[in-house]
C-alpha positions in Angstrom: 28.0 31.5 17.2 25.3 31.0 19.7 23.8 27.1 19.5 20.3 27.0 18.5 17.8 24.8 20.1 16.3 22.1 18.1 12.7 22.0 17.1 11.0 19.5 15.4 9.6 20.1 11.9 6.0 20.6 12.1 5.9 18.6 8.7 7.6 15.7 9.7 4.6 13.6 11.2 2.4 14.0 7.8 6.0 13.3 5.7 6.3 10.1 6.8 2.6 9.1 6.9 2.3 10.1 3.3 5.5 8.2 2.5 4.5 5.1 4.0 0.6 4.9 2.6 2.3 5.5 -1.0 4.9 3.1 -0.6 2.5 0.1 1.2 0.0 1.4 -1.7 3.0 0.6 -4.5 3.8 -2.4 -2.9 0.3 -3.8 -2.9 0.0 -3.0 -6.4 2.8 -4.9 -7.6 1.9 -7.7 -5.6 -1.4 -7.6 -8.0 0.3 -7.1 -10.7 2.3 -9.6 -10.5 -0.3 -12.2 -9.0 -2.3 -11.5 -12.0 0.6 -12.6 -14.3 1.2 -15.5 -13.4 -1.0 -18.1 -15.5 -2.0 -20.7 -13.3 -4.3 -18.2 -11.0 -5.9 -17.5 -13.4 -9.2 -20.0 -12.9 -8.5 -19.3 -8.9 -9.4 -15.0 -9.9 -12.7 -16.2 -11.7 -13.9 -17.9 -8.8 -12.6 -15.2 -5.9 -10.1 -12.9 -5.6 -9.3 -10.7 -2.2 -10.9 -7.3 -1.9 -7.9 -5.4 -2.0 -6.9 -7.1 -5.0 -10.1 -6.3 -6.6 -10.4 -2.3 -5.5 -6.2 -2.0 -6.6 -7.5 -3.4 -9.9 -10.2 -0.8 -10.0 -8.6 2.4 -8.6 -5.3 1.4 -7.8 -3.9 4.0 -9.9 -5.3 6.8 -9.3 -5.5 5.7 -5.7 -1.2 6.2 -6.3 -1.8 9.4 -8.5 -3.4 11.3 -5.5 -0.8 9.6 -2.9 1.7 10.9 -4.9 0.3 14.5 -5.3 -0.2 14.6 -1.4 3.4 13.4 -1.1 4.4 16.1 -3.3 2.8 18.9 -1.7 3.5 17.4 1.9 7.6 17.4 0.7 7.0 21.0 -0.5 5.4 22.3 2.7 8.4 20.3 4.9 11.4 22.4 3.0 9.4 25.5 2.9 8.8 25.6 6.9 12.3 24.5 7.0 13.6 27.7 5.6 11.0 30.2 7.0 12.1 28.8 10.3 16.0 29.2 10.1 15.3 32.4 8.6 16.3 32.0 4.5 19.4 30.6 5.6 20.4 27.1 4.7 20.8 24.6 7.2 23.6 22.9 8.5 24.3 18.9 8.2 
């Protein structure tokens, strides 16, 4: 068997980015959710709350829903180019 040369997955870059923005997005909006549990902010929200708070409470989900589709179709792309690169054949781990 001859060794093959490595070559980076031309998908990897825009894998990770749109794991980490849906991930830091997640976080962010449990972080509000949770923050707007707790009872005793409650009269500190009326007076001001952070912008980020207020656009995650706005469009925080479908903010997610769209990370997630681009995740989805990122994640698609990345095993697809995968296997047109190593010619159908599965890959070795």
């Amino acid at each position: 068997m001859v060794p093959r040369t490595w070559r980076a997955n031309p998908w990897s870059v825009p894998l990770v980015l749109a794991g980490l923005a849906f991930t830091l997005t997640a976080c962010a909006y449990a972080v509000m959710a949770v923050q707007k549990l707790a009872a005793g902010r409650a009269a500190q929200e009326a007076e001001s709350s952070p912008w980020l708070i207020e656009f995650l409470d706005r469009s925080g989900a479908r903010l997610m829903l769209a990370e997630l589709v681009v995740l989805a179709i990122v994640v698609v792309a990345a095993m697809t180019s995968e296997r047109w690169r190593n010619g159908g054949r599965e890959t070795e781990c």
